[in-house]
C-alpha positions in Angstrom: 14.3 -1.0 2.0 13.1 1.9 -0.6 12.1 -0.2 -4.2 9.5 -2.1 -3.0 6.3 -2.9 -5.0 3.7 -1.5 -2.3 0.2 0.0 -3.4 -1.8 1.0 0.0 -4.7 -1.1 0.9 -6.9 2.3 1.3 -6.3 3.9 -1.8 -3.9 2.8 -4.0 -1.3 4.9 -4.1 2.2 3.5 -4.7 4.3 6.0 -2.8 5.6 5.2 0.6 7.9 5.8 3.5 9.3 3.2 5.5 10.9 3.6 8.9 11.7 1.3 11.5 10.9 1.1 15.7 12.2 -0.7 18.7 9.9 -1.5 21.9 10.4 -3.3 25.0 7.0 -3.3 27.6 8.9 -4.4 30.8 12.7 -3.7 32.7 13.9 -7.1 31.2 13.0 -6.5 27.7 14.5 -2.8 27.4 18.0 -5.6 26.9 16.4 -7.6 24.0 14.0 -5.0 22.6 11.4 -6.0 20.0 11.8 -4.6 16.4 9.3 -3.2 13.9 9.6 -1.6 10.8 6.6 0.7 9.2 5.3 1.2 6.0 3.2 4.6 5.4 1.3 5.8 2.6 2.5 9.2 1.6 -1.2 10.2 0.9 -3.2 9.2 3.5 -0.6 8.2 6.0 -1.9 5.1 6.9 0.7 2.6 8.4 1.2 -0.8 8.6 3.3 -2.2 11.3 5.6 -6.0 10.8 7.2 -7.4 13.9 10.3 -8.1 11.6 13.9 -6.9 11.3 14.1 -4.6 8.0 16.2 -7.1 6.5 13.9 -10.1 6.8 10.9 -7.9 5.8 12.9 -7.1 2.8 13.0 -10.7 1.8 9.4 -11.2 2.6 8.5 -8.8 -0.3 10.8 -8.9 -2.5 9.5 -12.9 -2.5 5.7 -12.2 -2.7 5.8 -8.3 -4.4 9.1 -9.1 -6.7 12.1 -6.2 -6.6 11.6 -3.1 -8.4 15.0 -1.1 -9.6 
């Protein structure tokens, strides 16, 4: 998901890592596990976390940010 238009909230840098997470709270949920994906600021490390599948958050921003090649 590398290329997207991202400036951090804190400081305003514009390079990032993104990484991804699965998480399930109870015995029942470790079969349908919830999945986030992570955006960190290569500075100052701070991350935001979206309850989305990489794909879908891809679509999100490259609607509201535009895609950068």
């Amino acid at each position: 998901m590398q290329g997207l238009n991202y400036t951090c909230p804190k400081y305003q840098n514009t390079q990032y890592e993104v990484d991804s997470f699965y998480a399930a709270k109870g015995f029942f949920e470790y079969f349908n596990p919830k999945h986030f994906t992570t955006i960190t600021c290569s500075n100052c490390h701070y991350t935001e976390i979206y309850k989305a599948s990489p794909d879908m958050l891809k679509s999100i921003f490259d609607s509201i940010f535009g895609r950068q090649e």
